[in-house]
C-alpha positions in Angstrom: 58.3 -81.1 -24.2 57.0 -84.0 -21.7 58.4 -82.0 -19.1 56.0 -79.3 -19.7 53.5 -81.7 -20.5 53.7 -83.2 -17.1 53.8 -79.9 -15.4 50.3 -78.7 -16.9 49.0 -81.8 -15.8 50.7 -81.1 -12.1 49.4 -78.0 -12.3 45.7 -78.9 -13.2 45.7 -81.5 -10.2 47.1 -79.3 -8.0 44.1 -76.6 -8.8 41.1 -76.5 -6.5 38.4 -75.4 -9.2 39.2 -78.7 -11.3 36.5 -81.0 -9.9 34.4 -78.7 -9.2 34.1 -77.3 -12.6 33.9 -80.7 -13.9 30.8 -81.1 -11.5 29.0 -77.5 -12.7 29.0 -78.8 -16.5 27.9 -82.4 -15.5 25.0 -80.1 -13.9 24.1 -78.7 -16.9 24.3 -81.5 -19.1 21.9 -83.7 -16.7 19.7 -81.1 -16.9 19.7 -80.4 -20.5 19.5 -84.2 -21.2 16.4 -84.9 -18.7 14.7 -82.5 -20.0 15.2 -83.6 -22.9 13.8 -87.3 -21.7 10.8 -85.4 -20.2 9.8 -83.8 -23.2 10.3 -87.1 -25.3 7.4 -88.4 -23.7 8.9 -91.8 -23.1 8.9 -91.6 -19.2 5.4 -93.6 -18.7 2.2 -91.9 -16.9 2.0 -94.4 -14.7 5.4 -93.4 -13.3 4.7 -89.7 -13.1 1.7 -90.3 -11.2 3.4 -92.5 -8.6 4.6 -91.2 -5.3 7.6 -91.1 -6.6 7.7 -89.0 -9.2 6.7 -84.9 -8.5 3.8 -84.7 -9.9 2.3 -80.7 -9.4 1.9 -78.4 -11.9 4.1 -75.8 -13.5 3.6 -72.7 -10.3 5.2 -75.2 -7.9 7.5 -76.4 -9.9 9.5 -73.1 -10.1 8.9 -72.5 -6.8 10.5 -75.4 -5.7 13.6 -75.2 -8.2 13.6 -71.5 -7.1 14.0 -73.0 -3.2 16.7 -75.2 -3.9 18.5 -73.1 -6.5 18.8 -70.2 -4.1 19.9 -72.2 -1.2 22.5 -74.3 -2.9 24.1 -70.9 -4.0 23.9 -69.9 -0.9 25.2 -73.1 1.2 28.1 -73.3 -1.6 29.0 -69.0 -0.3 29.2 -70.9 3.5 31.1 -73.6 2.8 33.6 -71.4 0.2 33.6 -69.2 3.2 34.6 -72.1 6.0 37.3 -73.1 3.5 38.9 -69.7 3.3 38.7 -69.7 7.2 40.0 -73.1 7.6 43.1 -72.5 5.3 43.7 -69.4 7.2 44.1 -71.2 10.6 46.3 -73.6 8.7 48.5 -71.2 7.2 48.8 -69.6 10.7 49.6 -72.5 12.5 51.7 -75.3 10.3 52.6 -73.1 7.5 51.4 -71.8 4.2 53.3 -74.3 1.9 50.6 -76.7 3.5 48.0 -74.8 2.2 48.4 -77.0 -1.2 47.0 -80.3 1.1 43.7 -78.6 1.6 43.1 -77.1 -2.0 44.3 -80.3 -3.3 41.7 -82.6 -0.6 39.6 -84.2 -2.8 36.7 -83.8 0.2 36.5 -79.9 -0.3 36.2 -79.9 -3.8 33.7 -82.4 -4.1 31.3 -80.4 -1.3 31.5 -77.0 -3.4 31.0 -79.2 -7.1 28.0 -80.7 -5.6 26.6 -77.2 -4.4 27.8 -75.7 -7.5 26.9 -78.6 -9.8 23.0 -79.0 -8.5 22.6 -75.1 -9.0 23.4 -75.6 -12.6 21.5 -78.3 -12.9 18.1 -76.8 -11.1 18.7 -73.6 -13.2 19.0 -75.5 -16.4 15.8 -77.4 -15.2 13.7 -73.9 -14.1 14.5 -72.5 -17.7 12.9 -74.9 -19.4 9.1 -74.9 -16.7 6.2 -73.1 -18.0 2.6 -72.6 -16.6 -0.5 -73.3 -18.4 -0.9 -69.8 -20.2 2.7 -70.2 -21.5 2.2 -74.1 -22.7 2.0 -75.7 -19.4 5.5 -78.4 -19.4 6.6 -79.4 -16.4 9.8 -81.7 -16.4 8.6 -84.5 -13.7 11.8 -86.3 -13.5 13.8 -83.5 -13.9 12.2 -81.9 -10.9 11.9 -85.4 -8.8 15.9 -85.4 -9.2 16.6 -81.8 -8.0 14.7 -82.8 -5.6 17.0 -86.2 -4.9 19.9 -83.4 -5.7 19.0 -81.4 -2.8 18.8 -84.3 -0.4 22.4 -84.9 -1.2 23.4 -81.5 -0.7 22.1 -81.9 3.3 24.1 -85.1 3.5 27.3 -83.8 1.7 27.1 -80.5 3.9 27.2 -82.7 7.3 30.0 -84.6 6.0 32.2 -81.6 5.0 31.6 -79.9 8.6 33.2 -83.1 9.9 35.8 -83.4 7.5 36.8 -80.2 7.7 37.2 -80.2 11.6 39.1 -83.3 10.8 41.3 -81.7 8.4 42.3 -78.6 10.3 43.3 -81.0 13.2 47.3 -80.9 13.6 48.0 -84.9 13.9 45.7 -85.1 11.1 47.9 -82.6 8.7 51.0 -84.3 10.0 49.9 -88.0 9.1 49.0 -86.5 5.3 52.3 -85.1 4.8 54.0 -88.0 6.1 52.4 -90.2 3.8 53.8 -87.7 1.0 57.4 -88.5 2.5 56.4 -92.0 2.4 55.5 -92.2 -1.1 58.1 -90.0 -2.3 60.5 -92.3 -0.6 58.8 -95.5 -2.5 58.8 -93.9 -5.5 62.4 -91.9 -5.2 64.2 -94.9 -3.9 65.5 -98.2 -5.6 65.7 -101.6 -4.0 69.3 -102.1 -5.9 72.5 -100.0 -5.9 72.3 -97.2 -8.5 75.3 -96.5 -11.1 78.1 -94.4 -9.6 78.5 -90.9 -11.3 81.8 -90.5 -13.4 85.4 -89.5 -11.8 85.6 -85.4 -11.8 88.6 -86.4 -14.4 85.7 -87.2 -16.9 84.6 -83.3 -16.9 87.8 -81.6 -17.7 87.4 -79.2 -19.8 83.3 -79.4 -20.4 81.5 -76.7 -21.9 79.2 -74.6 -19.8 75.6 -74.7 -21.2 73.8 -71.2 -19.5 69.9 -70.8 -19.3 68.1 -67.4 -18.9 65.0 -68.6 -17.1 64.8 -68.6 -13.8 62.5 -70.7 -11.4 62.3 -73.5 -9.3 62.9 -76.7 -11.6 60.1 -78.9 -11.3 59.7 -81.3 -14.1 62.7 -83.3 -15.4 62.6 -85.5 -18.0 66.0 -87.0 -17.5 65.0 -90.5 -20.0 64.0 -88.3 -22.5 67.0 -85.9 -22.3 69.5 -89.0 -21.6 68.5 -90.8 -25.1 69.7 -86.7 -26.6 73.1 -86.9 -25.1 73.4 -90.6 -26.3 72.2 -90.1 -30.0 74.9 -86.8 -30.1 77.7 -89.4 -28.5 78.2 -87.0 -25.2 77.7 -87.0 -22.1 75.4 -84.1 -20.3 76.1 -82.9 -16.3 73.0 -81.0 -14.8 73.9 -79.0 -12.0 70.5 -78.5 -10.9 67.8 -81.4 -9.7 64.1 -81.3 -9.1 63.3 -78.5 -6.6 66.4 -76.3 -7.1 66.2 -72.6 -8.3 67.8 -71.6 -11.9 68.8 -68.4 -12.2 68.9 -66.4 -15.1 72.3 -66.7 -16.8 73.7 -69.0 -14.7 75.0 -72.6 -15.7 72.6 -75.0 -15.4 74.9 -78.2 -16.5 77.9 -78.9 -18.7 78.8 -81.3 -21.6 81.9 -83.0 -22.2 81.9 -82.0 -26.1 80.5 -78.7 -27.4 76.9 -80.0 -29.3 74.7 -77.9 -31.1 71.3 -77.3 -30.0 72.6 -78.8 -26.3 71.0 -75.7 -24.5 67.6 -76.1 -26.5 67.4 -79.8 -25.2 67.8 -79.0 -21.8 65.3 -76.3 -21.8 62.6 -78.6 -23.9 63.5 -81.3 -21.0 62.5 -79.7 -17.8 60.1 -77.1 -16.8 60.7 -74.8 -14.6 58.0 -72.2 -12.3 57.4 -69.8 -9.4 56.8 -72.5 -6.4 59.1 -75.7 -5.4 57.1 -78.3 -6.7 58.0 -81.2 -7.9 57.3 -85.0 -7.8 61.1 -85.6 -8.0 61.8 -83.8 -5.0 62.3 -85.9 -2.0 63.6 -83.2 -0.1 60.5 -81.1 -0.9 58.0 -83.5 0.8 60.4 -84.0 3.8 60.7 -79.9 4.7 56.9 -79.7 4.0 56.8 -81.9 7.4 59.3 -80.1 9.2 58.1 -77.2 8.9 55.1 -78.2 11.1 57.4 -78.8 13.7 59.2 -75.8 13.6 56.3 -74.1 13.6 55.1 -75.9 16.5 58.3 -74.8 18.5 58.1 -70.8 17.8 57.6 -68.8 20.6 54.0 -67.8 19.6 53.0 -71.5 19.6 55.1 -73.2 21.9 53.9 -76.7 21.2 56.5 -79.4 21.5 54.3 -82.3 21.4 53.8 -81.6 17.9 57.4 -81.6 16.9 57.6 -84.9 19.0 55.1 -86.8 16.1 56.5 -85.0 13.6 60.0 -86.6 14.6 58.7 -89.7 15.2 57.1 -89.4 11.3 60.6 -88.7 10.2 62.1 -91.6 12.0 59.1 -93.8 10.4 60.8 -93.0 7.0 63.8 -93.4 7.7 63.3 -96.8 8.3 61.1 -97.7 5.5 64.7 -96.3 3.5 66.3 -98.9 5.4 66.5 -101.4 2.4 66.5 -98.9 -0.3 69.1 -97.1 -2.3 68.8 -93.4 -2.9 69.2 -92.2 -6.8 72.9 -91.6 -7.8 71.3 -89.4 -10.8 73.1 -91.3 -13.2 71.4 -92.5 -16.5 73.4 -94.9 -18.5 73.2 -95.8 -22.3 75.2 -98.9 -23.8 76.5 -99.3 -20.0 77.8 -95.6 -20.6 77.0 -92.5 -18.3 75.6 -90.3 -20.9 73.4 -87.9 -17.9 74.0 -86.9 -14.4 71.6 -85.1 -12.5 72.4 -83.8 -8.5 71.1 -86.0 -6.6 69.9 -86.5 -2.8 72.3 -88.6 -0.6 71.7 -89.6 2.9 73.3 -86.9 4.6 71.8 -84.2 3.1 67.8 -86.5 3.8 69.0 -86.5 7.5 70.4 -82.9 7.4 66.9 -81.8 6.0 65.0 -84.0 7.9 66.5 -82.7 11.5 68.6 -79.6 11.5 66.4 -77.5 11.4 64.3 -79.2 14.3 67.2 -79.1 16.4 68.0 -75.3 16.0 64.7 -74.0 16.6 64.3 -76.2 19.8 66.4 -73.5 21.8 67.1 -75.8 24.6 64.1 -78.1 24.7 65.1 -80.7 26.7 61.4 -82.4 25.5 62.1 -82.3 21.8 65.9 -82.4 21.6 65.7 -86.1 24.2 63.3 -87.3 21.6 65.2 -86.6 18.4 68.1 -89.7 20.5 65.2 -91.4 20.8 64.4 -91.7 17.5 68.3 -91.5 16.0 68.6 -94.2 18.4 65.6 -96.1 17.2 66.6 -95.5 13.4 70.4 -96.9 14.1 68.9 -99.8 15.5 67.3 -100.7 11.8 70.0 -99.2 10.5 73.3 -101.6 9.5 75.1 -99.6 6.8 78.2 -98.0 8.2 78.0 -94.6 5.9 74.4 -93.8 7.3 75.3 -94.6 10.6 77.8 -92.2 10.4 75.6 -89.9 9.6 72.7 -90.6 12.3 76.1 -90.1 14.8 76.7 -86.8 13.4 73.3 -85.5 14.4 73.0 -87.4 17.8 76.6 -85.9 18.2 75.1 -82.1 17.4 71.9 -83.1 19.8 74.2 -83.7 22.4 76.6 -80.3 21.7 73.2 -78.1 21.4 71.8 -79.8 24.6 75.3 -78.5 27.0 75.2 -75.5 25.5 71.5 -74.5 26.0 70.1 -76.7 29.2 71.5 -75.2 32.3 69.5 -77.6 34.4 71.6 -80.0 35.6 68.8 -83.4 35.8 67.9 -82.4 32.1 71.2 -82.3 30.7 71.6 -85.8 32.1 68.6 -87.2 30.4 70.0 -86.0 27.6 73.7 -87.1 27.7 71.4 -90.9 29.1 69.7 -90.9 26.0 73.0 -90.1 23.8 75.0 -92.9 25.3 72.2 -95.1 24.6 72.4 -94.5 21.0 76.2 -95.2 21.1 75.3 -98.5 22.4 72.7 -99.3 20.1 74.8 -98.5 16.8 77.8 -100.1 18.6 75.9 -103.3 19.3 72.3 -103.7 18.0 69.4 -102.4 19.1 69.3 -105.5 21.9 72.3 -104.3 23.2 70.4 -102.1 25.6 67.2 -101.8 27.4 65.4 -99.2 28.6 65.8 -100.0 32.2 69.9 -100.8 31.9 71.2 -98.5 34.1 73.1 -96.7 31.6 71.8 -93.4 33.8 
């Protein structure tokens, strides 16, 4: 159940008409309550009279509510109408699965909620204006802050014309998803070794547990559904993690003792829907980044320089992982393993992280010399000898892709420069060589 909890509340944040709906009925509420004031008489004369305060009579009250009403409508149809453009661009160019960043930016739906919010507000203010043959009321304050309202409609609509050409900027996007990676990695990792799963001995003869839904999994309570297997005295195998698809029928984990009700707890601990979404998901923050570099390499786009800082983003993180530990999945209850969930190890963050870069550069000497340079830089912060096996593995397929695909003699020796540089630095420390060493 709190996995499905947590999921509507994903959900809600991840929705773009959130805030601004908020916004419309805080409209409508500060306009029914200053009326209200207005009518209470407790707003002195002396106030209503001052500069300050509008102070004309019922005609131009309505025309002036009127005025602002139909152009905040009409502003909010412009900027709805820029946003629809602007994610269009982005979806062209760095891929729709980014299009979540800009219905999620905070900035755009807090420019259509105040549109949206002060034409609620002037229409609950206009409703309530009448002349002198229909009792002559005219809210003062109310009308005095629709006219404050409006002002900050101007200021919020320069500001989200300079956001927004911030926003669609491609250095911009990739620093926002790179913070994602950076945060999933703070909040994914552990700064002390994780329990080890249990030997495949421990799962012979463990009874399948099958789930008709299908969908990507994105909400896992795994404490919740760990505290089950240890109150029923067994011990519970997903087979699934946080951003992998179930599929309908299939086994989606195992127990080592048959337990009534087993199949019931899983699905009441993890919620599953139609996108790959998840907060648990490091891998899901990582590919979001690469795929604005692979993007960037396509034929139709041809932009290297943007895989470049997206490689050099992914090196970033890999560093900051440099004194963590990556989950083992393993929940333990009286120093027992009573759940084990897949989880990500470091091959499989460098495999997503790279290989798909290095396929779709097709030969780039640019892009395929940078990714050493940034292996190179990682295994130089690097000291554990299982990830530097790793980070050899992909400098090792760099160099296979690179005298396969560059014919040009000069290039391929940058390249093959650049390799045996990394050798040297995961050989020796990263002061074991210099750029200027002659290793050419």
């Amino acid at each position: 159940m709190k996995a499905r909890f947590d999921k509507v509340l994903a959900d809600l944040a991840d929705t773009f008409w959130l805030l601004p709906g908020v916004m419309v009925i805080g409209g409508i509420l500060l306009g029914i309550g200053l009326v209200a004031l207005d009518r209470s008489g407790t707003v002195p004369r002396w106030l209503i009279e001052s500069p300050w305060l509008y102070s004309g009579g019922g005609t131009g009250a309505r025309t002036l509510l009127g005025a602002v009403a139909s152009s905040t409508i009409g502003v909010a149809g412009t900027v709805f109408s820029i946003t629809i453009a602007a994610l269009s661009l982005a979806a062209g160019q760095m891929g729709p699965r980014l299009l979540r960043n800009f219905t999620q930016d905070r900035g755009n739906q807090f420019t259509l909620g105040v549109f949206l919010g002060t034409f609620s507000y002037t229409l609950m203010v206009l409703r309530s204006v009448r002349t002198h043959g229909e009792g002559d009321f005219v809210p003062h304050l109310s009308l005095s802050i629709a006219i404050l309202l409006a002002f900050i409609c101007v200021a919020t609509l320069v500001f989200f014309v300079g956001h927004m050409a911030g926003r669609i900027n491609v250095d911009t996007v990739i620093d926002l998803v790179s913070e994602d990676v950076r945060r999933a990695i703070a909040r994914l990792m552990h700064d002390s070794p994780q329990p080890m799963p249990p030997p495949d001995e421990h799962w012979r003869g463990a009874v399948p547990v099958y789930d008709p839904r299908r969908g990507y999994l994105q909400e896992l309570d795994g404490a919740g559904l760990a505290r089950w297997a240890a109150s029923h005295g067994t011990t519970l195998r997903l087979l699934v993690r946080p951003g992998d698809y179930v599929f309908p029928g299939a086994i989606i984990g195992v127990t080592t003792s048959p337990v009534d009700g087993v199949a019931a707890a899983i699905r009441s601990a993890t919620a599953v829907g139609g996108e790959r979404v998840s907060a648990g998901d490091l891998e899901f923050a990582v590919r979001q980044l690469v795929e604005v570099g692979v993007r960037a390499l396509s034929p139709g786009i041809n932009d290297p320089n943007t895989a470049i800082s997206v490689l050099d983003r992914l090196g970033a993180a890999l560093c900051d992982a440099v004194p963590l530990h990556l989950a083992s999945g393993v929940s333990l209850h009286g120093g027992r393993a009573v759940l084990v969930v897949p989880a990500v190890d470091y091959g499989g963050l460098t495999d997503a992280m790279f290989h798909m870069l290095r396929q779709n550069a097709n030969g780039s000497t640019a892009v395929l010399a940078h990714q050493l340079d940034v292996l190179t830089a990682v295994a130089g912060c690097e000291r554990d000898p299982a990830r530097l096996v790793e980070l050899t593995r992909h400098a090792d397929l760099v160099l296979n892709d690179a005298e396969r695909d560059i014919s040009t003699s000069a290039d391929l020796e940058d390249v093959r420069v650049r390799h045996r540089r990394f050798v040297a630095v995961r050989q020796h420390g990263a002061l074991s060589v210099s750029q200027g060493d002659g290793l050419g």
